[in-house]
C-alpha positions in Angstrom: 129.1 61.8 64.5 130.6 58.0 64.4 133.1 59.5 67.3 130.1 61.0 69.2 128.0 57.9 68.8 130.6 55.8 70.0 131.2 57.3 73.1 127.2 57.8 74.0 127.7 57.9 77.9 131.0 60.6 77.3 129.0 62.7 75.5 125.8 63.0 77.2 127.6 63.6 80.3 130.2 66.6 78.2 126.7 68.0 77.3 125.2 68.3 80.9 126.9 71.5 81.4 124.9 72.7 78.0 121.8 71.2 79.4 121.0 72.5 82.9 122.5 76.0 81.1 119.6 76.6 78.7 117.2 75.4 80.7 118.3 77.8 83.2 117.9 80.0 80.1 114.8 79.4 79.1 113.4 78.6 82.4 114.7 82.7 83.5 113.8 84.0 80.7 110.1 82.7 80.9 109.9 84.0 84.4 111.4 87.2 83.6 108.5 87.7 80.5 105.8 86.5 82.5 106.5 88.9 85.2 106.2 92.0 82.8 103.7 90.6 81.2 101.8 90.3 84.6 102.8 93.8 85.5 101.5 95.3 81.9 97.7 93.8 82.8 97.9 95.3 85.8 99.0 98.6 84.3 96.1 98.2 82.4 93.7 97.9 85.3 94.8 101.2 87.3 95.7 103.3 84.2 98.8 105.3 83.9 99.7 108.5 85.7 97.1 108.1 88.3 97.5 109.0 92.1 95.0 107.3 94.4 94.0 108.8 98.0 92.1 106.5 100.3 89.9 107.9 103.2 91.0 105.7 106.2 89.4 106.3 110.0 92.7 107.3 112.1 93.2 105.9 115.8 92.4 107.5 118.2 95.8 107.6 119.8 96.9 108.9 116.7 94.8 111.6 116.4 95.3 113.0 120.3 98.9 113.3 119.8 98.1 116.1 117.1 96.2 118.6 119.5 98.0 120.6 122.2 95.3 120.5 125.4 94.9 116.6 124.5 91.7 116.8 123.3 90.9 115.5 120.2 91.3 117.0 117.2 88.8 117.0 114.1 88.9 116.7 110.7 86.6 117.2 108.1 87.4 114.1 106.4 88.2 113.6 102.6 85.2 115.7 100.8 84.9 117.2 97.3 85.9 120.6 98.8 89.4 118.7 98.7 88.6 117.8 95.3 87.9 122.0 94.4 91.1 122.7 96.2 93.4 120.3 94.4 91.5 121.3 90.7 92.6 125.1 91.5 96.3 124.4 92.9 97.8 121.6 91.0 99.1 122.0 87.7 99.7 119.5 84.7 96.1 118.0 86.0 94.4 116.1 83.7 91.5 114.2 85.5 89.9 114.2 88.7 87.2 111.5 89.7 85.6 111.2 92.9 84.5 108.0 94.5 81.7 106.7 97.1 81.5 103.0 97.9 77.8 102.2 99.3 77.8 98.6 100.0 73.8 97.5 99.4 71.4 95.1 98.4 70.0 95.1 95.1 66.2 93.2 94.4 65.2 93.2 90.8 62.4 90.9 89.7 62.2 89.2 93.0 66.3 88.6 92.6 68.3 89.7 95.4 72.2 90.2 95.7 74.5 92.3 98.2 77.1 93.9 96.1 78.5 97.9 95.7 76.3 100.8 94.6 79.6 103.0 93.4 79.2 106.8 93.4 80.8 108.3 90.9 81.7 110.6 87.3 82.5 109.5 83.9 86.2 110.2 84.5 85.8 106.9 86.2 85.6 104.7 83.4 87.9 107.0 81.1 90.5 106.3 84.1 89.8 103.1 84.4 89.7 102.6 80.4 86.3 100.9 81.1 83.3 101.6 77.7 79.9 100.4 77.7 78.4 97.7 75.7 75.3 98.8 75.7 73.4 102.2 76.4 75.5 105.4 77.4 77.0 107.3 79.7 76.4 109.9 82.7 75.0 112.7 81.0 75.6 116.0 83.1 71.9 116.5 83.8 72.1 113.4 85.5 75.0 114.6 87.6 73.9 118.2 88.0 70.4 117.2 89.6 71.7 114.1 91.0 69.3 112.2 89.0 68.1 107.8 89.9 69.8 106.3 87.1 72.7 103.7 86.5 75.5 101.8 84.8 75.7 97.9 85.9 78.5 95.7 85.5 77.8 92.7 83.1 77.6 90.1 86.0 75.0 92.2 87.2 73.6 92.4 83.8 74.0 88.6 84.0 72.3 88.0 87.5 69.2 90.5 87.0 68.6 90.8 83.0 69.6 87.4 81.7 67.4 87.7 78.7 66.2 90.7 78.3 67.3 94.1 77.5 68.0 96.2 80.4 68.5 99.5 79.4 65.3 101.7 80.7 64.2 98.8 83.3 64.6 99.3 87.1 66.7 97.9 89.6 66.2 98.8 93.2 69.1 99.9 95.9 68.6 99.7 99.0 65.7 102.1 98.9 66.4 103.8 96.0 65.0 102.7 92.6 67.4 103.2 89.6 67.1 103.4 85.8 69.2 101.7 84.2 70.9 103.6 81.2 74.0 101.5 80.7 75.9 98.5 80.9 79.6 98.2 81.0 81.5 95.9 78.4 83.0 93.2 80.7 86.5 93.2 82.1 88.4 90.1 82.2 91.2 90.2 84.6 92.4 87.5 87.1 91.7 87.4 90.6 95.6 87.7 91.7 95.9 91.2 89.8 92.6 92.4 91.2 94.1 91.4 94.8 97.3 92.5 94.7 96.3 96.0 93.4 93.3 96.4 96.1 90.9 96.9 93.3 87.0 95.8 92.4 85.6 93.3 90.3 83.8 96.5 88.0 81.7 93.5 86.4 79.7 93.1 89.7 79.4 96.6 90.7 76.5 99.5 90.1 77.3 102.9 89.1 75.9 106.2 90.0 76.5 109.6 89.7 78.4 110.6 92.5 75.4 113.6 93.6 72.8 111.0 93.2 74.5 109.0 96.1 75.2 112.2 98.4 71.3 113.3 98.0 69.9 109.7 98.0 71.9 107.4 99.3 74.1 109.1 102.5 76.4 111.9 103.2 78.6 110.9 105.6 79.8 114.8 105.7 76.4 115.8 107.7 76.8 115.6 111.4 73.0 114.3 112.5 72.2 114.5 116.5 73.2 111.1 117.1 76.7 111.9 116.0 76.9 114.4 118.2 75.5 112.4 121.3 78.4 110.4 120.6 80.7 113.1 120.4 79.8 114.5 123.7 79.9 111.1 125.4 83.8 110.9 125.8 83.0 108.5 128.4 81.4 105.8 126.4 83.9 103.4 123.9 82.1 104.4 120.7 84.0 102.1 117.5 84.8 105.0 114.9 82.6 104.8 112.1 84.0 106.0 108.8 83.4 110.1 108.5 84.7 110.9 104.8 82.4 112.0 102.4 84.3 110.3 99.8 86.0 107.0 100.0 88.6 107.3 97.2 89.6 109.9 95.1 91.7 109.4 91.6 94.0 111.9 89.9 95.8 111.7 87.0 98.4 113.9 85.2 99.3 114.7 82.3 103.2 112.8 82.5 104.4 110.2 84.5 107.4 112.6 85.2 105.1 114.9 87.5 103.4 111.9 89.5 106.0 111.8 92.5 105.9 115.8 92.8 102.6 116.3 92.4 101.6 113.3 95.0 103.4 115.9 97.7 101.6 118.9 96.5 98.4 116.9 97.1 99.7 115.5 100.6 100.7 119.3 101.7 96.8 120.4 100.3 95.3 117.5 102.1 97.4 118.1 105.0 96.5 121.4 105.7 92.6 120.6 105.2 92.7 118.1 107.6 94.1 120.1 110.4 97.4 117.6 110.6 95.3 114.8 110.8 96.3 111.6 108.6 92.9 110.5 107.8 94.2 109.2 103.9 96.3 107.4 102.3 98.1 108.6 98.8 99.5 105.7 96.6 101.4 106.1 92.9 100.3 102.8 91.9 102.4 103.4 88.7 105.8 104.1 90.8 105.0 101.2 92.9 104.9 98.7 90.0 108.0 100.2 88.7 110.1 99.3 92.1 108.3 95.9 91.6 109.6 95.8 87.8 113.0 96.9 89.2 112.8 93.7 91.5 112.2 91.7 88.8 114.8 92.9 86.8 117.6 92.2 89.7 115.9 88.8 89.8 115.9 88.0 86.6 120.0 89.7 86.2 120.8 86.4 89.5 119.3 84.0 86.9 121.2 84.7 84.0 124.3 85.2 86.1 123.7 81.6 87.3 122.4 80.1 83.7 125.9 82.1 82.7 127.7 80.5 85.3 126.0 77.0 83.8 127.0 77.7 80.2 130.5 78.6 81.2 131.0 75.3 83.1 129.6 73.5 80.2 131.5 74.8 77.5 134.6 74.3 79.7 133.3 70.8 80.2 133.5 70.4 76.5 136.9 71.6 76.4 138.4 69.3 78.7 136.9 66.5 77.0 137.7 66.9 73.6 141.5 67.4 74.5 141.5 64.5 75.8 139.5 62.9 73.1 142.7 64.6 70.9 144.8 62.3 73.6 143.1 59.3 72.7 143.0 59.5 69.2 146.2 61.1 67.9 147.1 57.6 65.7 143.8 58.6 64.0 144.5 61.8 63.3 148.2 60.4 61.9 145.9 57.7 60.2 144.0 60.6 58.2 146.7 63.1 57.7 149.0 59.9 55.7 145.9 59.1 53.8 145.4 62.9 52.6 143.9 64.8 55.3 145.1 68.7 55.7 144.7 70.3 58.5 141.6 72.1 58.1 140.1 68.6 57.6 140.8 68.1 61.4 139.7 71.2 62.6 136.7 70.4 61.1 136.9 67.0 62.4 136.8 68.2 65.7 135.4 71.3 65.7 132.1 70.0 64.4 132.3 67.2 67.2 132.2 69.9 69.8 129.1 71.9 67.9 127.4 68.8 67.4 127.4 67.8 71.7 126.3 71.1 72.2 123.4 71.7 70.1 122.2 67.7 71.2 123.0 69.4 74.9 120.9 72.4 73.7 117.9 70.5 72.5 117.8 68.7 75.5 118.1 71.6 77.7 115.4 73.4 75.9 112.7 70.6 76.6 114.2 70.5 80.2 113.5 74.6 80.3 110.1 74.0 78.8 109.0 71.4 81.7 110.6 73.4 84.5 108.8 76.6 83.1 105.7 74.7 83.3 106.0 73.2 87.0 107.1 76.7 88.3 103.9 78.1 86.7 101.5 75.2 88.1 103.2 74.5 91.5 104.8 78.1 92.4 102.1 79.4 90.8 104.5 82.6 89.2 103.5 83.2 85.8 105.8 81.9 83.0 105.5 83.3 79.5 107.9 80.8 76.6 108.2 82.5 73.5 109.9 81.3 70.0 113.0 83.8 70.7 114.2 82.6 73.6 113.9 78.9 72.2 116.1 80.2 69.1 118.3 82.5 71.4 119.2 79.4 73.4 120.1 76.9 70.4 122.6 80.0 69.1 123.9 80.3 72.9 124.5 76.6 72.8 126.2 76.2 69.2 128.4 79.6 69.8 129.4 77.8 73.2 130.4 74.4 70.9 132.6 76.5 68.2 134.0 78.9 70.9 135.4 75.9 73.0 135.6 73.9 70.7 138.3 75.7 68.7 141.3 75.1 70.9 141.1 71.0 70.9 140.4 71.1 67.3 143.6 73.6 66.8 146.0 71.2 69.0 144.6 67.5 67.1 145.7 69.5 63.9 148.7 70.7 64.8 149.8 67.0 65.9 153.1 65.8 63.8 151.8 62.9 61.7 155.0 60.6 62.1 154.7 60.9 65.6 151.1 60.3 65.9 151.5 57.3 63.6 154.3 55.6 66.1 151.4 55.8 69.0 149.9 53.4 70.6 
């Protein structure tokens, strides 16, 4: 410790190599866990082993090229015959849930707020691992008979009930009055995840069973007489207005293993009841965060390459110096080996010199980790996850790194003839 003391600026600058190499440690490897952890939550929020179709409105160009006089062609759209269809030909099924968005206004005690009247079944909130806080669930009477009741987020809990209790009260939508029966617990998730995964804010939303909002909302699978005015007038540039009885449906199986193959029994089913037409969109949310984990993990394999790259440089860095710190002080070593010293005494000597830089280098590269974790999280906004492992992991990295370079100088001051080393100058 005198030796490293003594040589303050040599030292600091042996351990830079140690340094920038555990910060690039710790900086990767809180990357690396806050990237999974990120990807977990938003595993949480779409549920496992689920396969998503979207309705979408195709272009017109689009669907043109699929007929063979050039007229267009028709499809029925994405209805729960599709969803009877898919129940009797896919196996290893285990949930099917049916979706209708209805954007609306809800009034409730002279309150008012546009927001999503969401048509659906309780597979909904098993899929979606969503459970109430207060009241119950869709009973099937209620879905059978397409009965006016509800399940409200808590914001809209929040907004319309603040005080009271508002199971049994009324909320109106659009012109439907509904009775509320439920309340969902709340869902805390970040805005990001809810972004990136094209998903709702369930805390704002109002549910209903998925009958109630075909017989008193709309059905967007009735053709009225206006329709087909618009039909017939070929001539007139009519914007496509959105046709599917169903905006979304979600399946899940019963293994992740059957997700890719039963996504192209579904597309072939769909295919064939659309009359060719790609009106929907299939997504395997789960395989698609698994491709993103996959980027991650090649990410994440660069970093440690390059903290690798850091560590070796450093250690070598260490090397070099304490050989020639052997150099400088070989009438020292003669000095201790007349007045006693064997030669595990110098190995120890040296070899503790060369631990002791890198663990000061590791300490000082973990606080530099620690702050560039931080300004990644805050100015790249990517989130950054530190844990106590990696912390420990690093100070071992950077002690093994002192005692495996460190060996070879130590070896060569011990091995120094002490006549000789005593004649230096």
């Amino acid at each position: 410790m005198e030796a490293v003391f003594a040589n303050r600026l040599r030292a600091i600058l042996t351990a830079l190599g140690i340094i920038f190499g555990v910060s690039a440690v710790i900086a990767m490897l809180a990357i690396g866990m806050g990237a999974k952890q990120s990807i977990l939550e938003q595993m949480k929020l779409i549920g496992t082993n689920n396969i998503v179709i979207q309705g979408i409105v195709p272009e017109e160009e689009a669907s043109e090229e699929n007929s063979e006089d050039g007229k267009r062609s028709w499809s029925p759209g994405l209805t729960l015959e599709d969803v009877i269809a898919i129940e009797r030909t896919l196996p290893n099924l285990e949930q099917v849930n049916p979706e209708i968005i209805l954007p609306t206004t809800a009034i409730q005690a002279g309150k008012l707020q546009k927001l999503k009247c969401i048509g659906t079944t309780n597979a909904f909130f098993e899929l979606n691992s969503l459970a109430t806080a207060q009241g119950h669930l869709f009973h099937p009477v209620h879905i059978e008979k397409g009965e006016s009741v509800c399940i409200i987020g808590k914001s809209v809990q929040t907004k319309f009930f603040p005080e009271g209790d508002p199971i049994g009260q009324k909320i109106k939508c659009g012109n439907t009055w509904l009775r509320v029966i439920g309340v969902l617990d709340r869902r805390i998730a970040s805005n990001d995840n809810l972004e990136s995964l094209g998903i709702r804010d369930y805390n704002s939303d109002v549910y209903i069973p998925v009958t109630t909002a075909l017989l008193r909302f709309k059905d967007r699978a009735k053709v009225s007489k206006e329709d087909l005015k618009k039909r017939r007038n070929s001539n007139a540039s009519v914007k496509e207005e959105n046709y599917h009885q169903l905006d979304r449906l979600t399946l899940r199986v019963t293994d992740s293993k059957y997700l890719q193959a039963s996504a192209d029994v579904v597309a072939r089913i769909l295919k064939r009841r659309h009359r060719n037409i790609l009106d929907y969109e299939i997504q395997v949310p789960e395989l698609l965060l698994q491709q993103q984990q996959k980027t991650q993990d090649t990410f994440n394999f660069v970093l440690a390459i390059i903290a690798g790259i850091s560590l070796l440089v450093g250690g070598i860095g260490i090397m070099n110096i304490m050989l020639a710190s052997v150099l400088e002080r070989i009438k020292e070593i003669g000095v201790r080996r007349s007045l006693g010293a064997n030669q595990k005494d110098i190995i120890y000597q040296f070899l503790f010199e060369a631990i002791f830089i890198s663990l000061i280098g590791g300490l000082l590269g973990v606080v530099l980790g620690v702050v560039a974790a931080n300004v990644v999280a805050s100015y790249a906004e990517i989130p950054t996850v530190i844990t106590v492992w990696s912390i420990i992991l690093s100070f071992g990295v950077a002690a093994s790194i002192g005692l495996l370079f460190g060996i070879f100088p130590a070896r060569k001051a011990a091995q120094q003839d002490p006549i000789k080393a005593l004649r230096s100058e």
